[in-house]
Steps between C-alpha positions, in 0.01 A plus 500: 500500500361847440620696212771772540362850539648766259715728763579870472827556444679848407826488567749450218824480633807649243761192622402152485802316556730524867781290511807479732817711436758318395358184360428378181145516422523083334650394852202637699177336597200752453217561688164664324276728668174499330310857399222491759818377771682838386202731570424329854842585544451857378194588645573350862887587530559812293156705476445381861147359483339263736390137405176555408516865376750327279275195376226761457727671240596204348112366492556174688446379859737606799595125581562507116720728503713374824559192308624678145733751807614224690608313139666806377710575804597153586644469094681843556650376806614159333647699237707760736623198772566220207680742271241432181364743241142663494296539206190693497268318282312762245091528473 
């Protein structure tokens, strides 16, 4: 197994916790997205970049960088269609 490349990330996000409305934080499951999952996130669905400008920015390879997306967004949707909380792991 090859050793985990440092990535560049530079987002800091001011929220790290998302929960339901409603329901009592002790009765929901959570789901964490990791740092490098919240700045695929950023980088490909708010700033608008493509794949590989993306992995570019965040110094690793495009396919990379699909996985780490493809992660992030399937946890999200988890989160939003089972009704569990999001935490945002800090650096």
């Amino acid at each position: 197994m090859r050793p985990k490349l440092r990535r560049c990330l530079r987002f800091k996000p001011n929220v790290y916790y998302f929960k339901p409305q409603g329901i009592p934080l002790r009765q929901l499951e959570e789901v964490v997205i990791l740092p490098d999952e919240l700045e695929a996130l950023k980088l490909y669905e708010v700033d608008g970049l493509d794949q590989k400008k993306a992995a570019v920015k965040m110094k690793i390879s495009q396919p990379t960088f699909a996985r780490i997306l493809d992660s992030a967004i399937k946890k999200v949707v988890l989160a939003i269609i089972k009704g569990k909380s999001i935490r945002i792991e800090e650096k």
